[in-house]
N, C-alpha and C positions, 0 to 999 in steps of 0.2 A: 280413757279406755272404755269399751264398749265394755255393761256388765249381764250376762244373758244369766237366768236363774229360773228357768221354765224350760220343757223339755218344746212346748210350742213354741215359746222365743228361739230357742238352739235352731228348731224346721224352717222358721221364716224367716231367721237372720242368711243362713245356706240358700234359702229357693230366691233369699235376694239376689243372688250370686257372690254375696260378701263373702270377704275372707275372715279365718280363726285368726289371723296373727293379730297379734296386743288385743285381744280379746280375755275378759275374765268369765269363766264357766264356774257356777257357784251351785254347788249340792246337788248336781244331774246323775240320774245313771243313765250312764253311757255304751251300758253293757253290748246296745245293739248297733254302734255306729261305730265299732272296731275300722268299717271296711272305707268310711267317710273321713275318720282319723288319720288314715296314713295315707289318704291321696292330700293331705290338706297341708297349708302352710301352718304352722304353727311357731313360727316366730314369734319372742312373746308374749306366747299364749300363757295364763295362769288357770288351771285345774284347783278346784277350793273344793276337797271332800265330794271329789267326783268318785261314782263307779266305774273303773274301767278293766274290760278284759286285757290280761296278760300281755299278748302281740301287742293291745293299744297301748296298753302302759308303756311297754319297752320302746315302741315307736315316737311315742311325745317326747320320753325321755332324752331318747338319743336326738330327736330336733331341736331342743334347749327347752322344751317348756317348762316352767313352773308345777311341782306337783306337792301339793297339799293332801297327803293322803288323810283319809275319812277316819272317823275315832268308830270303836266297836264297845258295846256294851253301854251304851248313856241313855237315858228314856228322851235325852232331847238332840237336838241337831245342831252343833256347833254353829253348820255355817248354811245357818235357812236364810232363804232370801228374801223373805217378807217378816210383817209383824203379824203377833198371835191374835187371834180376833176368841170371843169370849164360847165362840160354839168349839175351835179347837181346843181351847184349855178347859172345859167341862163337858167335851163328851163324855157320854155314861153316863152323866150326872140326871137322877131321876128324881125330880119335886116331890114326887109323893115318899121318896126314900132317901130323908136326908144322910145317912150316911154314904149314900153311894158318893158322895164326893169325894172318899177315899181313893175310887177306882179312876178319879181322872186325871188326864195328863199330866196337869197342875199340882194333883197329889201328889203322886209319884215323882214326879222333877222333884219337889220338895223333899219329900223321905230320902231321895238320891240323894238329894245336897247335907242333908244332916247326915248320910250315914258315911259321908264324907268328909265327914269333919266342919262342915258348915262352911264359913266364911274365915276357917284356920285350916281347910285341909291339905292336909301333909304331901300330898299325891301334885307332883308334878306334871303330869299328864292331866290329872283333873282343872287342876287349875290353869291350865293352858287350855283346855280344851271348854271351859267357862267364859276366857277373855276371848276366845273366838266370835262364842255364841255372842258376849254383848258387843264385840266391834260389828257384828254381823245386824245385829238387831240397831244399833247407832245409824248406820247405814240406810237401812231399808224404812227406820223413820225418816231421818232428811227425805229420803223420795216422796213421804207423805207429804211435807212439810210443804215440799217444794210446788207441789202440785197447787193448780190458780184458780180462783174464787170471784168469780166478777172483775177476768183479768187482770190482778192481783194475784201474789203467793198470798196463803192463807197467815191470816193475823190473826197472831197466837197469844191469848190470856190464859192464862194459869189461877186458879183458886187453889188457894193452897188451906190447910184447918185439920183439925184431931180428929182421929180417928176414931175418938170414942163420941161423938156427939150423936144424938140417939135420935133415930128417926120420932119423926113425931114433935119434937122442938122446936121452936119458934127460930130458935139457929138454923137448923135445919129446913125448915120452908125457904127461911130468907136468901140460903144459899143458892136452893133450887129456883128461886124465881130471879135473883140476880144471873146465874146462868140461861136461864129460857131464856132473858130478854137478852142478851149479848148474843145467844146464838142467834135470836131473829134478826139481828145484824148484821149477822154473816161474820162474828169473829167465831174463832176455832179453839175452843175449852179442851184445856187440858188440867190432870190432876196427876198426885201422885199414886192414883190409881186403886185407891184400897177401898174402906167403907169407911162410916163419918161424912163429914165435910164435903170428903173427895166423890162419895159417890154421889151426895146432893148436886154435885158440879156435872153427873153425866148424865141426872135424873134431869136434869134442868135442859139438857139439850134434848134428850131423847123425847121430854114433850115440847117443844120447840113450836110444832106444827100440831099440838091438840089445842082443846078447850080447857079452860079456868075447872069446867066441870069434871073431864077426865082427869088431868091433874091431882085434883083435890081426892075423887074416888082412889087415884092410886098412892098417895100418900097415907090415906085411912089403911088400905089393904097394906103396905111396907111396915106400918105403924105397929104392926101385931105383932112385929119380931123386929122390936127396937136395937137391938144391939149387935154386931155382929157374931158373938158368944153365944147365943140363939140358939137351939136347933132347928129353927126351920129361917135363919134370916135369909140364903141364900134362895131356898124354895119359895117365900114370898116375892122375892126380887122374879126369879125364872118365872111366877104367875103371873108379876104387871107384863113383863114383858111380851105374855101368851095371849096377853088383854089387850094391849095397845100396844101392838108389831109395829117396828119400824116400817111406814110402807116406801116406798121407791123414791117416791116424788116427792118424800121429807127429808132422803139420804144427804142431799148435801147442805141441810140446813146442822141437820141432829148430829153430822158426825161429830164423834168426840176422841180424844186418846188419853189412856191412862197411861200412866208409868210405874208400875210395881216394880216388885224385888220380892227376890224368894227369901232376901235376908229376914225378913217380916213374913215368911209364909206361911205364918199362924193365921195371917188375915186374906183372907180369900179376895183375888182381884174382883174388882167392880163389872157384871155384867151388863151396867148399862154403856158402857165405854164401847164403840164400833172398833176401834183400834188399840190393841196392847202391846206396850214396849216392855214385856218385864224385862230383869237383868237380873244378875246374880251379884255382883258391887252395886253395894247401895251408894256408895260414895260418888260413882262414874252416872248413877241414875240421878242422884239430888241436883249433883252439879249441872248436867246437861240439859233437868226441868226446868232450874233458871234461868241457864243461856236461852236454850229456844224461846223463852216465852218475853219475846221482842215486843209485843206491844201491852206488856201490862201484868204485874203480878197483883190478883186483890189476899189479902191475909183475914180470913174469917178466926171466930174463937179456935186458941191451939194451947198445945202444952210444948213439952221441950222441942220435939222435932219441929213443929211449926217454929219457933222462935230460932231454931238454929238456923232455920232457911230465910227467916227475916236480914238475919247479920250475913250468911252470905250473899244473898240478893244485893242488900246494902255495897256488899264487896264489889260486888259485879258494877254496879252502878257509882259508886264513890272513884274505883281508877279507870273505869269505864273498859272492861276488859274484852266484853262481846261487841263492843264496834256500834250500840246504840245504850243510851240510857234513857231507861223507861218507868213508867210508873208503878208506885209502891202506893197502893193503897190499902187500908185498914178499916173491914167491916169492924163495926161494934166500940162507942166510943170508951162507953165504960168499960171495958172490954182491958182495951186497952192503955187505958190509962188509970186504971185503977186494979182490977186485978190482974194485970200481967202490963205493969206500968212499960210496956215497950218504946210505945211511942216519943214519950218526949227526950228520953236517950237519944234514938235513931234521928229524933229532929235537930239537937245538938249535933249530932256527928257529920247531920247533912248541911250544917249551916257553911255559908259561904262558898258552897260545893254545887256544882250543874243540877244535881239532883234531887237539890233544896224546892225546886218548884213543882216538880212531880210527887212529891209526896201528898196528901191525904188521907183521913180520919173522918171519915160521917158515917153515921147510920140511915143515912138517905139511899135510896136505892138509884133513883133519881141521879142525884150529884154523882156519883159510882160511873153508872155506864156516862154519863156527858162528859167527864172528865177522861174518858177511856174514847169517846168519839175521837172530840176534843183532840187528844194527841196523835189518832190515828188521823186525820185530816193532816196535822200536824205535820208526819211522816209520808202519806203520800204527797204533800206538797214538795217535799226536799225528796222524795222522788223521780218527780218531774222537774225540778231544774237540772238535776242529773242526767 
């Protein structure tokens, strides 16, 4: 089914002379095209949290369409057709006033979600009106996803790592320069969107297309408001960004997408991320950061949540449930095998298993992306015999 989610998509789909029928319209207000409604076929047709006047209502109605009527009082949009980019969820937000981050979007969604009982609210209509927004948002990423990169769909790696690692760390560089050199490759960084690890992984794209020297200046400047607990760590961030704009003819290198949750909305999404998927289930967000990320998950230093995403990834890839099994590698050897002995467990569990051979362990930066070529060659080979 055709999906139109733009009031300029609804004009050019019509001036093509197409027809509404098995057409899905998602979040339009329609309030002016009463009189386009009821000369139209509407066969079919699904209405998703449309505005429509009265006569139109009654008219869809009685021609069978689907009506999803729109939720009233939410700070956010069950059923938008895009994902949040980082100037939507911090409008208002003004560097020189860190608390004005109270007044944005992203604040507000969140106070909503807590004064709703969080991730236990009682309210059946909230919680239906929350699994909208993340089917909605599910959606409108695959569109991202799908979209092709040196004709190819975009090949997605994921760095996954804690959220408490502090700008200015030797962790943290390492992450950022493991991401720059994979975006110069044209793969597509993804994280689960927060600060830590995750936003080294969008710093690392978003300088993709600078100098070693810019770079380094903007990690000095992050550096001064190491921790996301900060008051100014957000307004250091919105300063590199004011210093090194992404410009045009670096967009399709530097794009990147994070994955947050309001479930964690203490932690302010990452705005160096071009694309955000938050959700409101974090469970329906963790799981689908692993599926998508087809060619390659790396695991920098984590604490529990990183390590729970280890053994599910693991999952993913031991019954082979997303239809490709891919690489599971592990920055940091000592890391790994010594303070948070993961590794040689998961190498046990992987033995005699497809996914024995994709596994790695180096502190090589090196070894990291070749072994991430490496399978991407790999995958467009099988491909093409396809």
């Amino acid at each position: 089914m055709v999906e139109i989610e733009t009031l300029v998509a609804f004009e050019q789909h019509l001036a093509g002379g197409r027809s509404l029928a098995n057409v899905i319209l998602q979040g339009l207000d329609l309030t002016g095209q009463t009189r386009v409604l009821l000369g139209a076929d509407l066969t079919g047709t699904v209405f998703l949290g449309c505005q429509l006047e009265t006569q139109a209502l009654q008219a869809v109605i009685a021609h069978g369409a689907m009506v999803f009527p729109p939720f009233s009082g939410l700070p956010y949009s069950p059923y938008r057709g895009g994902l949040y980019s980082p100037e939507e969820l911090y409008a208002g937000f003004d560097p020189a006033r860190p608390e004005s981050y109270a007044d944005t979007p992203d604040a507000r969604i969140y106070a909503h979600w807590n004064s709703r009982g969080g991730a236990n609210s009682p309210s059946l209509l909230e919680t239906l009106a929350q699994r909208l927004h993340d089917h909605a948002i599910t959606d409108a990423m695959e569109e991202v996803l799908a979209q092709h990169s040196q004709g190819r769909p975009r090949r997605v790696v994921a760095i996954m790592g804690g959220h408490s690692m502090l700008r200015g760390q030797q962790d943290y560089r390492a992450v950022v320069e493991l991401a720059r050199e994979l975006a110069r490759l044209g793969f597509f960084l993804v994280s689960g969107g927060g600060p830590g690890a995750m936003e080294a992984t969008h710093v690392g794209a978003w300088f993709a297309r600078r100098t070693d020297a810019e770079l380094s200046s903007a990690l000095e400047l992050l550096a001064k408001a190491p921790s996301y607990k900060d008051r100014e760590w957000l307004s250091r961030a919105f300063e590199v960004r004011a210093t090194w704009p992404l410009r045009d003819a670096d967009r399709v290198v530097s794009e990147s997408l994070g994955i947050p949750t309001w479930h964690y909305g203490h932690e302010p999404p990452n705005p160096f991320a071009t694309h955000i998927a938050k959700y409101f289930a974090n469970s329906v967000r963790e799981d689908g950061l692993l599926a998508i990320a087809r060619g390659g998950v790396i695991y920098s230093p984590g604490s529990a949540g990183t390590i729970q995403e280890v053994f599910q990834d693991a999952c993913q890839n031991h019954y082979n449930t997303v239809g490709v099994i891919s690489p599971m590698i592990f920055l940091g050897q000592d890391f790994w095998t010594r303070t948070r002995p993961v590794y040689p467990l998961l190498e046990q569990l992987a033995r005699g298993q497809d996914y024995a051979r994709y596994l790695l362990l180096s502190d090589s930066r090196e070894r990291i992306v070749q072994a991430l070529v490496d399978f991407d060659r790999e995958q467009e080979a099988r491909e093409r015999a396809h």
